[in-house]
C-alpha positions as CSV (number, residue, x, y, z in Angstrom):
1,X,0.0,0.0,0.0
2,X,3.0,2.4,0.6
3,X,4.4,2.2,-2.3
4,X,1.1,2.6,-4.2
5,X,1.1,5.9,-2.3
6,X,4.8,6.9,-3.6
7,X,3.8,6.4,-6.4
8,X,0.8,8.2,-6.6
9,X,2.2,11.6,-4.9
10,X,4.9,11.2,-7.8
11,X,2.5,11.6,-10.4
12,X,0.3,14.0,-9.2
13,X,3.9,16.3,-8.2
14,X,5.1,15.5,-12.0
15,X,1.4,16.7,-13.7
16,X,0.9,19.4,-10.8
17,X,4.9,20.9,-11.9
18,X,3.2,20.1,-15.9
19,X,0.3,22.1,-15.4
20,X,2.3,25.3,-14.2
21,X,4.9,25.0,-17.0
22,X,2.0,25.5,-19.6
23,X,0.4,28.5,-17.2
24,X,3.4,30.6,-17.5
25,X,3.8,29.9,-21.4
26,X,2.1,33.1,-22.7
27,X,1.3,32.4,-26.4
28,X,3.3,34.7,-28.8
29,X,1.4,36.5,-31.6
30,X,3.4,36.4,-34.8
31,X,3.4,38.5,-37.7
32,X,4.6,40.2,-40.7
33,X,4.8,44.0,-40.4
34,X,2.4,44.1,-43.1
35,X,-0.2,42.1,-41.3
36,X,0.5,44.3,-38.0
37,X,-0.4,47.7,-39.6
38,X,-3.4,46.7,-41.7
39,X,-4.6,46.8,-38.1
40,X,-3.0,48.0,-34.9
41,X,-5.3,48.8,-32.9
42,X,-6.3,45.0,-32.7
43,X,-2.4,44.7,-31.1
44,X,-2.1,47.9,-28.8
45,X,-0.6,46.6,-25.9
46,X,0.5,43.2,-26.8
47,X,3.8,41.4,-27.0
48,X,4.3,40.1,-30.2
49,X,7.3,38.7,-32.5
50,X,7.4,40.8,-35.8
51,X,9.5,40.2,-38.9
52,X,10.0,42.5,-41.6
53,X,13.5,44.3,-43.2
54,X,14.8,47.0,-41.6
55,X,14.4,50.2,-43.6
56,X,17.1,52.7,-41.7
57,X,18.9,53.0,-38.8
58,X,19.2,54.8,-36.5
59,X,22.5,53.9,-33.6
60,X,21.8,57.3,-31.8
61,X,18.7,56.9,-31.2
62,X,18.6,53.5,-31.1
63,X,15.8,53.4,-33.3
64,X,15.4,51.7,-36.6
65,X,12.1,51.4,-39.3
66,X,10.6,47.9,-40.3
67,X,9.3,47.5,-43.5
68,X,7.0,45.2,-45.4
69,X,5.6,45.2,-48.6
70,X,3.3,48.2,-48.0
71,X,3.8,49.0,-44.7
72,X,6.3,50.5,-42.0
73,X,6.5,50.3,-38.4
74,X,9.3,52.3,-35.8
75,X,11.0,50.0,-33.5
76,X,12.5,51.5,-30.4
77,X,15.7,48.7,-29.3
78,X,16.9,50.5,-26.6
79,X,15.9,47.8,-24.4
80,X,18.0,45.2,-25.8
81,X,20.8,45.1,-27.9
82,X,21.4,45.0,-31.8
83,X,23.2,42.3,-33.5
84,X,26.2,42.7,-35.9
85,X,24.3,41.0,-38.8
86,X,21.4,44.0,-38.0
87,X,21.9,46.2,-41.2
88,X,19.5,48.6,-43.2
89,X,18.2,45.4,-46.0
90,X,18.4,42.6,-43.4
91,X,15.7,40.4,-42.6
92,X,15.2,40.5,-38.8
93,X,12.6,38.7,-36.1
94,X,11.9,41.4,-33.4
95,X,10.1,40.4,-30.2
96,X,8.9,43.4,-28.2
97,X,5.6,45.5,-26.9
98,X,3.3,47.3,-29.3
99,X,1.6,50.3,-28.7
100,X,0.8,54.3,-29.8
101,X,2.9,57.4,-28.5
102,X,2.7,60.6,-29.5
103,X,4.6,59.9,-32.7
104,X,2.7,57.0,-34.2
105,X,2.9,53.1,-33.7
106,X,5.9,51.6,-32.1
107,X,7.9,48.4,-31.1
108,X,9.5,48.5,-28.0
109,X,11.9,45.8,-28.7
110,X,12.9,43.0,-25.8
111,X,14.6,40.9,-28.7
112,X,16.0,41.3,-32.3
113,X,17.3,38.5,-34.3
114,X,18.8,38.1,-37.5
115,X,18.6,35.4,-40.0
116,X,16.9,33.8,-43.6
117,X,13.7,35.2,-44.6
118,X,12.1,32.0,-44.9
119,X,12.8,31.6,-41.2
120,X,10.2,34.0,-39.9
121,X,7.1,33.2,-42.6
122,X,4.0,31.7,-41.2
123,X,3.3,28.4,-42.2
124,X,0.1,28.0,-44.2
């Protein structure tokens, strides 16, 4: 009978610990910058991972503009750091917060990666 109860405690420890490992996964909304500015308001607010080419940049300011096929967006990296490979005509992933200031829309990046364009495009 004790061991019954060993093994019992063991389990429910090993799917209690499972349950809170899928609590604190917070889903991530990805998109294309195109897909983000058809409409923003729908993302105010959010985190989100967006991928898009970078337009300019800005190292001053720490500030660079994403570009899609018919939109733009302004990402604000001051909160993390840029890579190397981070160029104006790159292909980057950016994960960050979205929302309005008194400018316009804008990324406030926690993460920017580089890489293959085929990397970041949602799979049908």
């Amino acid at each position: 009978m004790e061991r019954r109860v060993r093994i019992v405690v063991t389990l429910g420890l090993i799917a209690a610990l499972m349950g809170l490992m899928l609590i604190n996964v917070e889903p991530e909304i990805d998109l294309s910058v195109d897909q983000l500015m058809e409409a923003p308001d729908d993302y105010e607010g959010e985190t989100l991972r967006i991928h898009g080419t970078i337009l300019t940049l800005d190292t001053s300011n720490q500030t660079l503009w994403m570009q899609g096929d018919n939109h733009t967006v302004e990402v604000d990296y001051s909160g993390t750091s840029l890579p190397s490979m981070a160029n104006e005509n790159k292909t980057v992933s950016i994960r960050g917060e979205f929302r309005q200031d008194s400018n316009g829309w804008l990324i406030h990046a926690y993460e920017i990666k580089t890489g293959c364009p085929s990397k970041y495009e949602a799979e049908a």
